[in-house]
LUMDREN-202639 format. One record per residue (C-alpha): residue number from 1; x, y, z. Coordinates in steps of 0.2 Angstrom, whole numbers, plus 5000, padded with zeros to 4 digits. Example, Ala and Ser with C-alpha at 12.3 -4.5 7.8 and 13.67 -1.06 7.14 Angstrom:
2
+-----+------+------+------+
: pos :    u :    v :    w :
+-----+------+------+------+
:   1 : 5062 : 4978 : 5039 :
:   2 : 5068 : 4995 : 5036 :
+-----+------+------+------+
***
This chain:
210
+-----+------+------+------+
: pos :    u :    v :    w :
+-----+------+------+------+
:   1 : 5442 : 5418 : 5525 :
:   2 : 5449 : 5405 : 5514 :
:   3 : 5441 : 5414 : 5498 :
:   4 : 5449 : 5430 : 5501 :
:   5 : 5460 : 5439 : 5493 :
:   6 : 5467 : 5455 : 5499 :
:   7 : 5478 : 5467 : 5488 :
:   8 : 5483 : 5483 : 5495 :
:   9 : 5498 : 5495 : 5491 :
:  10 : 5499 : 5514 : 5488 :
:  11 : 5492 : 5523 : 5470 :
:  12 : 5499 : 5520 : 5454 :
:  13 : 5504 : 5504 : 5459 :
:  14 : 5492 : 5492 : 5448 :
:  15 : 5480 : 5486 : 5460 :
:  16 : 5464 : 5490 : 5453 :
:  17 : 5471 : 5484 : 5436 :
:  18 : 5478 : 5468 : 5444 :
:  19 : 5465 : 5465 : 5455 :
:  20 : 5450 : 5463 : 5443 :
:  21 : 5461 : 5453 : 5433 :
:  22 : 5464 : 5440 : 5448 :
:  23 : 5447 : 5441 : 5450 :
:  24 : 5445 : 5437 : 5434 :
:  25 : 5455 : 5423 : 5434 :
:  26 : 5446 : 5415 : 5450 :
:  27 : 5432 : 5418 : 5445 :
:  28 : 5428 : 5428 : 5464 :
:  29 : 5419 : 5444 : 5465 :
:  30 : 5432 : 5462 : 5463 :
:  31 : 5428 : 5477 : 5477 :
:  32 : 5438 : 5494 : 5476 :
:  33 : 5438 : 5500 : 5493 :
:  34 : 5446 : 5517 : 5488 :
:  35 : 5434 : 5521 : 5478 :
:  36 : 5421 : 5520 : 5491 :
:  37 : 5431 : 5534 : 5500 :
:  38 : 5432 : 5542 : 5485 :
:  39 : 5413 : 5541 : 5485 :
:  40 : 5413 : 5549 : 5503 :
:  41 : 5425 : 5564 : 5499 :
:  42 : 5415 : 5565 : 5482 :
:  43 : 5398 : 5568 : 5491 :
:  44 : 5406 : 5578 : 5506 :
:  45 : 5414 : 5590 : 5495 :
:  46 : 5397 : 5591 : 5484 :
:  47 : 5387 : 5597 : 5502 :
:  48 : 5398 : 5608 : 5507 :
:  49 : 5404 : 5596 : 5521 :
:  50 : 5420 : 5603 : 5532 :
:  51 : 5432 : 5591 : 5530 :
:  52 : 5439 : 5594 : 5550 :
:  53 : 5420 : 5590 : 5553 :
:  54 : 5423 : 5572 : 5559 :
:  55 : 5404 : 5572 : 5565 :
:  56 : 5398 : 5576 : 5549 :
:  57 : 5409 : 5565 : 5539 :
:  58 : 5404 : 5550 : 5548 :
:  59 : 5383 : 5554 : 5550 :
:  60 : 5387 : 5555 : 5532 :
:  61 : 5397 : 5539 : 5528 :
:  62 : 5386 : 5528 : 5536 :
:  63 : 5369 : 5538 : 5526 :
:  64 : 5376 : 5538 : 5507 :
:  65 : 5372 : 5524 : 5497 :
:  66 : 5390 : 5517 : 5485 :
:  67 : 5387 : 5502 : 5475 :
:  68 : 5401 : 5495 : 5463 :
:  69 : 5397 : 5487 : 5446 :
:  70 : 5409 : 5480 : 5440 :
:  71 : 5417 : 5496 : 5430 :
:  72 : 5403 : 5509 : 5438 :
:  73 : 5404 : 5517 : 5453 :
:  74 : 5386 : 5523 : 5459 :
:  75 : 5382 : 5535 : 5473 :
:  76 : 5367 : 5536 : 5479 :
:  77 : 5362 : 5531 : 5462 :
:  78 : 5371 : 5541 : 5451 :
:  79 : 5387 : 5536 : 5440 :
:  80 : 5401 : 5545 : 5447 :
:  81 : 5414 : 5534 : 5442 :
:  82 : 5425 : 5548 : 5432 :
:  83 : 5422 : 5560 : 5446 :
:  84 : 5429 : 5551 : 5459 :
:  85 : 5446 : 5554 : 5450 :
:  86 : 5446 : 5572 : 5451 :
:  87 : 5460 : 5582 : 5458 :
:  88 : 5449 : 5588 : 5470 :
:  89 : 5443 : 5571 : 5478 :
:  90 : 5461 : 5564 : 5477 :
:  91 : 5465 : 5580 : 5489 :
:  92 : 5454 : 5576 : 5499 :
:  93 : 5450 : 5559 : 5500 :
:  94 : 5465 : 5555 : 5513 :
:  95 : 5457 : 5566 : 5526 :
:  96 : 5441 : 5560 : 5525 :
:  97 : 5448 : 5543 : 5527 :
:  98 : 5458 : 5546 : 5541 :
:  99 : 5442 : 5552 : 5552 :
: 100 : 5438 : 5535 : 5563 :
: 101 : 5421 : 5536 : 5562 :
: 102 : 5421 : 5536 : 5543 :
: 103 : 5433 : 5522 : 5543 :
: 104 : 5423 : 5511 : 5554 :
: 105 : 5407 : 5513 : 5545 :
: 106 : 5418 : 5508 : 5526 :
: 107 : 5426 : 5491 : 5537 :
: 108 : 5408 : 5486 : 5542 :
: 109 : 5403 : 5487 : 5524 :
: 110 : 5420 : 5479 : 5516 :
: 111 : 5418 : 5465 : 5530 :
: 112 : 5402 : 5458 : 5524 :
: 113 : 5411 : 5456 : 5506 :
: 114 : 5425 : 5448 : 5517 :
: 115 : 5413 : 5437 : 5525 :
: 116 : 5404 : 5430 : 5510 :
: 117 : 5420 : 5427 : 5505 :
: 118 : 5425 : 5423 : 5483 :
: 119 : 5430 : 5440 : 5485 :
: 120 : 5446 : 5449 : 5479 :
: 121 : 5447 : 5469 : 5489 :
: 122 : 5461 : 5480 : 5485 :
: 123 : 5462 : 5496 : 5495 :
: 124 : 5477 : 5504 : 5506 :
: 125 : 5470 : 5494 : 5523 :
: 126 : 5461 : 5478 : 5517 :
: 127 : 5474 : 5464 : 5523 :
: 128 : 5479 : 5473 : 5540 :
: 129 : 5463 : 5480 : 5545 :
: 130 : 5447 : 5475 : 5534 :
: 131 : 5451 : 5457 : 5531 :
: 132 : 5466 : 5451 : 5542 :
: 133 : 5462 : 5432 : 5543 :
: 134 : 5462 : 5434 : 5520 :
: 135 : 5472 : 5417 : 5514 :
: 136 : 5481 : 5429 : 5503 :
: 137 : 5489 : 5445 : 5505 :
: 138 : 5497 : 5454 : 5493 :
: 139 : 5506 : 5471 : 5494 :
: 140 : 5508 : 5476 : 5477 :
: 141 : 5521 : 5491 : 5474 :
: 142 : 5531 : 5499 : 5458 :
: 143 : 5544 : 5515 : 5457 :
: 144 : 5535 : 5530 : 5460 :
: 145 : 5541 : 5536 : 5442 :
: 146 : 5530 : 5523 : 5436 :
: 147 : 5516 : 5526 : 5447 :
: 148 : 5514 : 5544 : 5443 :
: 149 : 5517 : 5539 : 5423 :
: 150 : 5501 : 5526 : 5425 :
: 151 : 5492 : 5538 : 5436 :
: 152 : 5494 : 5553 : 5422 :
: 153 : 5489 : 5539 : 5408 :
: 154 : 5473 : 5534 : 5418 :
: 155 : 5466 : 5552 : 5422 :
: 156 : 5475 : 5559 : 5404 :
: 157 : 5483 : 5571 : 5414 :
: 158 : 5501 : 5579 : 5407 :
: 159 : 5516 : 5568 : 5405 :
: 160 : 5531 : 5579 : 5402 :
: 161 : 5545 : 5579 : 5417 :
: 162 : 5538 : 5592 : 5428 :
: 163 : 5520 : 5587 : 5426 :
: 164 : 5526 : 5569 : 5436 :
: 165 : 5538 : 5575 : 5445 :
: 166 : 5523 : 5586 : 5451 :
: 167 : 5512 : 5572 : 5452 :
: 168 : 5525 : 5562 : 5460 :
: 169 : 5526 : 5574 : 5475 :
: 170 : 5508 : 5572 : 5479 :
: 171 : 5505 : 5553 : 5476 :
: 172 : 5520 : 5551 : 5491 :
: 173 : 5511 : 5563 : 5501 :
: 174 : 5497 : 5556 : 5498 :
: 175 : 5506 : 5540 : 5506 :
: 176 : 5515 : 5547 : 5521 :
: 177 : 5495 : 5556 : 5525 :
: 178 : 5488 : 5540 : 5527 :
: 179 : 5504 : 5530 : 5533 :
: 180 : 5501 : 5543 : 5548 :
: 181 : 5482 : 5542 : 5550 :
: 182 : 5478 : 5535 : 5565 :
: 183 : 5463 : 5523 : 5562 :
: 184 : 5469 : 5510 : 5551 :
: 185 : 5485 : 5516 : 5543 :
: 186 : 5492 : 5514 : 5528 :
: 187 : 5506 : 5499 : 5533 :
: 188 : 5510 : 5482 : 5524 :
: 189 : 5499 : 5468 : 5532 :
: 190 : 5510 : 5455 : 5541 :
: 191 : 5512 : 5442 : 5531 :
: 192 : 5510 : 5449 : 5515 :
: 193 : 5519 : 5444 : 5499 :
: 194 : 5527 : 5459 : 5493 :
: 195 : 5523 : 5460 : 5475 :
: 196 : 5534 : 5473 : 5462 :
: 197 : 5524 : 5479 : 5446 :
: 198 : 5536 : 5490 : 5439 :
: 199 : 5542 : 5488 : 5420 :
: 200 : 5529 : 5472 : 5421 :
: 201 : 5516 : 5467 : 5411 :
: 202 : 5496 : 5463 : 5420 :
: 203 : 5497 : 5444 : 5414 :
: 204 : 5515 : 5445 : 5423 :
: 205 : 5509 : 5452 : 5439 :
: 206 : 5493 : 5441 : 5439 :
: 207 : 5502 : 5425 : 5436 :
: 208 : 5516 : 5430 : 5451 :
: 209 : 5497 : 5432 : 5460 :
: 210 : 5486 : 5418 : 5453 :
+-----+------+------+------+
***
Protein backbone atom coordinates (compact mmCIF):
# COMPACT_ATOMS: atom_id res chain seq x y z
CA UNK A 1 0.00 0.00 0.00
CA UNK A 2 2.47 2.45 -1.14
CA UNK A 3 -0.38 5.34 -1.53
CA UNK A 4 -1.42 5.04 1.78
CA UNK A 5 -1.27 7.08 4.42
CA UNK A 6 -2.51 6.38 7.93
CA UNK A 7 -2.90 8.92 10.76
CA UNK A 8 -4.32 7.75 14.01
CA UNK A 9 -4.09 9.34 17.50
CA UNK A 10 -6.57 9.93 20.24
CA UNK A 11 -9.49 13.22 19.94
CA UNK A 12 -8.51 16.53 20.04
CA UNK A 13 -5.33 15.88 18.59
CA UNK A 14 -5.77 17.49 15.01
CA UNK A 15 -6.23 14.54 12.73
CA UNK A 16 -9.10 15.29 10.91
CA UNK A 17 -7.83 18.89 10.44
CA UNK A 18 -4.42 17.62 9.39
CA UNK A 19 -5.47 14.90 7.55
CA UNK A 20 -7.62 16.46 4.94
CA UNK A 21 -4.93 18.96 4.63
CA UNK A 22 -2.27 16.21 3.69
CA UNK A 23 -4.78 14.95 1.53
CA UNK A 24 -4.92 18.13 0.29
CA UNK A 25 -1.59 18.47 -0.36
CA UNK A 26 -1.21 14.83 -2.22
CA UNK A 27 -3.66 15.25 -3.89
CA UNK A 28 -5.17 11.44 -2.41
CA UNK A 29 -8.56 10.90 -1.34
CA UNK A 30 -9.50 11.75 2.94
CA UNK A 31 -11.56 9.07 4.90
CA UNK A 32 -12.62 9.73 8.66
CA UNK A 33 -12.94 6.26 10.05
CA UNK A 34 -14.38 7.71 13.38
CA UNK A 35 -17.10 9.19 12.04
CA UNK A 36 -18.21 5.98 10.61
CA UNK A 37 -18.57 4.75 14.20
CA UNK A 38 -20.02 7.72 14.96
CA UNK A 39 -22.48 6.94 12.31
CA UNK A 40 -23.08 3.39 13.91
CA UNK A 41 -23.63 4.60 17.50
CA UNK A 42 -25.65 7.55 15.84
CA UNK A 43 -28.23 5.11 14.31
CA UNK A 44 -28.14 2.51 17.11
CA UNK A 45 -29.01 4.99 19.55
CA UNK A 46 -31.89 6.41 17.14
CA UNK A 47 -33.44 2.60 17.15
CA UNK A 48 -33.30 2.15 20.35
CA UNK A 49 -30.51 -0.41 19.89
CA UNK A 50 -28.83 -1.78 23.49
CA UNK A 51 -25.52 -0.93 23.27
CA UNK A 52 -24.55 -4.56 25.37
CA UNK A 53 -26.41 -6.00 22.20
CA UNK A 54 -23.38 -7.18 20.39
CA UNK A 55 -25.86 -9.17 17.92
CA UNK A 56 -27.68 -6.16 17.06
CA UNK A 57 -24.92 -3.84 16.72
CA UNK A 58 -23.25 -5.88 14.19
CA UNK A 59 -26.69 -7.03 11.91
CA UNK A 60 -26.71 -3.42 12.13
CA UNK A 61 -23.22 -2.18 11.01
CA UNK A 62 -23.02 -4.26 8.31
CA UNK A 63 -27.02 -2.92 7.15
CA UNK A 64 -26.55 1.05 7.39
CA UNK A 65 -25.39 2.79 4.53
CA UNK A 66 -22.34 5.83 5.54
CA UNK A 67 -20.92 7.75 2.72
CA UNK A 68 -18.36 10.50 3.44
CA UNK A 69 -18.22 13.67 1.23
CA UNK A 70 -15.88 15.42 1.61
CA UNK A 71 -17.16 17.69 4.64
CA UNK A 72 -20.91 15.64 4.82
CA UNK A 73 -21.31 12.74 6.60
CA UNK A 74 -24.39 10.77 5.14
CA UNK A 75 -26.26 7.85 6.83
CA UNK A 76 -28.45 6.02 4.97
CA UNK A 77 -28.92 9.15 3.01
CA UNK A 78 -29.23 11.72 5.38
CA UNK A 79 -26.69 14.65 6.52
CA UNK A 80 -25.82 13.87 9.96
CA UNK A 81 -22.67 15.41 9.99
CA UNK A 82 -23.47 17.82 13.18
CA UNK A 83 -25.07 14.86 14.90
CA UNK A 84 -22.47 12.59 15.15
CA UNK A 85 -20.77 15.23 17.39
CA UNK A 86 -23.26 15.06 20.17
CA UNK A 87 -22.49 14.20 23.62
CA UNK A 88 -24.58 11.39 23.48
CA UNK A 89 -22.82 9.54 20.39
CA UNK A 90 -19.31 10.50 21.95
CA UNK A 91 -20.52 8.33 25.05
CA UNK A 92 -21.41 5.97 23.20
CA UNK A 93 -19.39 5.64 20.26
CA UNK A 94 -16.41 3.64 22.27
CA UNK A 95 -18.65 0.78 23.14
CA UNK A 96 -20.15 0.22 19.92
CA UNK A 97 -16.62 0.28 18.65
CA UNK A 98 -15.40 -2.15 20.86
CA UNK A 99 -18.10 -4.88 19.76
CA UNK A 100 -15.82 -7.33 17.26
CA UNK A 101 -18.47 -7.83 15.00
CA UNK A 102 -19.09 -4.09 14.44
CA UNK A 103 -15.30 -3.67 14.02
CA UNK A 104 -14.89 -6.26 11.60
CA UNK A 105 -17.68 -5.12 9.39
CA UNK A 106 -16.02 -0.93 9.43
CA UNK A 107 -12.24 -2.78 8.54
CA UNK A 108 -13.86 -4.59 5.57
CA UNK A 109 -15.07 -1.23 4.38
CA UNK A 110 -11.92 1.02 5.24
CA UNK A 111 -9.82 -1.86 3.60
CA UNK A 112 -11.30 -1.32 0.08
CA UNK A 113 -10.17 2.57 0.53
CA UNK A 114 -6.88 1.06 1.63
CA UNK A 115 -6.70 -1.05 -1.26
CA UNK A 116 -7.46 1.50 -4.04
CA UNK A 117 -4.91 3.13 -2.47
CA UNK A 118 -4.34 7.53 -2.99
CA UNK A 119 -5.91 7.36 0.26
CA UNK A 120 -5.11 9.20 3.42
CA UNK A 121 -7.43 7.52 6.79
CA UNK A 122 -7.31 8.72 10.09
CA UNK A 123 -9.03 6.91 12.89
CA UNK A 124 -7.83 5.37 16.41
CA UNK A 125 -6.87 1.76 14.45
CA UNK A 126 -6.00 2.66 10.93
CA UNK A 127 -1.98 1.88 10.88
CA UNK A 128 -2.19 -1.24 13.39
CA UNK A 129 -5.35 -2.81 12.29
CA UNK A 130 -7.13 -1.42 9.08
CA UNK A 131 -4.00 -0.72 6.87
CA UNK A 132 -0.79 -2.07 8.43
CA UNK A 133 1.33 -2.48 5.30
CA UNK A 134 0.42 1.86 4.77
CA UNK A 135 4.02 3.46 3.54
CA UNK A 136 3.27 6.12 6.26
CA UNK A 137 2.16 6.04 9.68
CA UNK A 138 1.66 8.76 11.61
CA UNK A 139 0.53 8.95 15.33
CA UNK A 140 -0.47 12.36 15.77
CA UNK A 141 -0.80 13.57 19.63
CA UNK A 142 -1.05 17.22 21.64
CA UNK A 143 -1.42 17.95 25.52
CA UNK A 144 -4.70 17.01 26.64
CA UNK A 145 -5.16 20.69 27.76
CA UNK A 146 -5.21 21.38 24.13
CA UNK A 147 -7.16 18.61 22.98
CA UNK A 148 -10.06 19.51 25.21
CA UNK A 149 -9.63 23.37 24.26
CA UNK A 150 -9.94 22.35 20.22
CA UNK A 151 -12.55 19.90 21.17
CA UNK A 152 -14.86 22.70 23.04
CA UNK A 153 -13.87 25.15 19.89
CA UNK A 154 -15.25 22.42 17.37
CA UNK A 155 -18.49 21.46 19.19
CA UNK A 156 -18.85 25.41 20.71
CA UNK A 157 -19.01 23.85 23.91
CA UNK A 158 -17.93 25.89 27.28
CA UNK A 159 -14.36 26.91 27.69
CA UNK A 160 -13.84 28.26 31.10
CA UNK A 161 -11.54 25.86 33.57
CA UNK A 162 -13.91 23.50 34.84
CA UNK A 163 -15.75 23.02 31.68
CA UNK A 164 -12.20 21.44 30.25
CA UNK A 165 -11.11 20.19 32.89
CA UNK A 166 -14.43 18.39 32.62
CA UNK A 167 -13.96 17.54 29.20
CA UNK A 168 -10.61 16.54 29.66
CA UNK A 169 -11.77 13.79 32.00
CA UNK A 170 -13.88 12.25 29.54
CA UNK A 171 -11.63 12.55 26.35
CA UNK A 172 -8.84 10.42 28.59
CA UNK A 173 -11.51 7.93 29.36
CA UNK A 174 -12.56 7.87 26.34
CA UNK A 175 -8.86 6.70 25.57
CA UNK A 176 -8.19 4.27 28.24
CA UNK A 177 -12.01 2.54 26.77
CA UNK A 178 -10.61 1.84 23.66
CA UNK A 179 -6.98 1.38 24.65
CA UNK A 180 -8.67 -1.65 26.60
CA UNK A 181 -11.13 -2.83 23.96
CA UNK A 182 -10.27 -5.94 22.81
CA UNK A 183 -10.91 -5.98 18.93
CA UNK A 184 -8.38 -3.68 17.55
CA UNK A 185 -7.29 -1.48 20.44
CA UNK A 186 -6.52 1.88 20.52
CA UNK A 187 -2.35 1.38 20.54
CA UNK A 188 0.37 3.31 18.27
CA UNK A 189 1.06 1.28 15.07
CA UNK A 190 4.79 -0.15 15.00
CA UNK A 191 6.53 1.93 13.09
CA UNK A 192 4.80 5.10 13.44
CA UNK A 193 6.28 8.48 13.55
CA UNK A 194 5.06 10.12 16.52
CA UNK A 195 3.97 13.40 15.55
CA UNK A 196 3.17 16.39 18.43
CA UNK A 197 0.55 19.09 17.52
CA UNK A 198 0.42 21.11 20.42
CA UNK A 199 1.12 25.04 20.34
CA UNK A 200 1.44 24.20 16.27
CA UNK A 201 0.02 25.64 13.44
CA UNK A 202 -1.97 22.99 10.46
CA UNK A 203 0.78 24.20 7.82
CA UNK A 204 3.38 23.13 10.56
CA UNK A 205 1.99 19.88 11.37
CA UNK A 206 1.24 19.17 7.55
CA UNK A 207 4.75 20.10 6.40
CA UNK A 208 6.44 17.76 9.53
CA UNK A 209 3.88 15.18 7.49
CA UNK A 210 4.04 15.95 3.72
Amino acid sequence: MVSVVAIDGPAGAGKSTVARAVAHKLGFAYLDTGAMYRAVALEALERGIDLDDETGLTALTEEVEIDLRENVVLLNGRDVSRAIREERVTAAVSKVAAVPGVRRAMAARQGAWAEAGDVVMEGRDIGSAVAPDAAVKIFLTAGIEERAARRAHQLGLATDESSLRELSESMAGRDRADAERSASPFVMAPGAVVVDSTGKDIDEVVDEIA
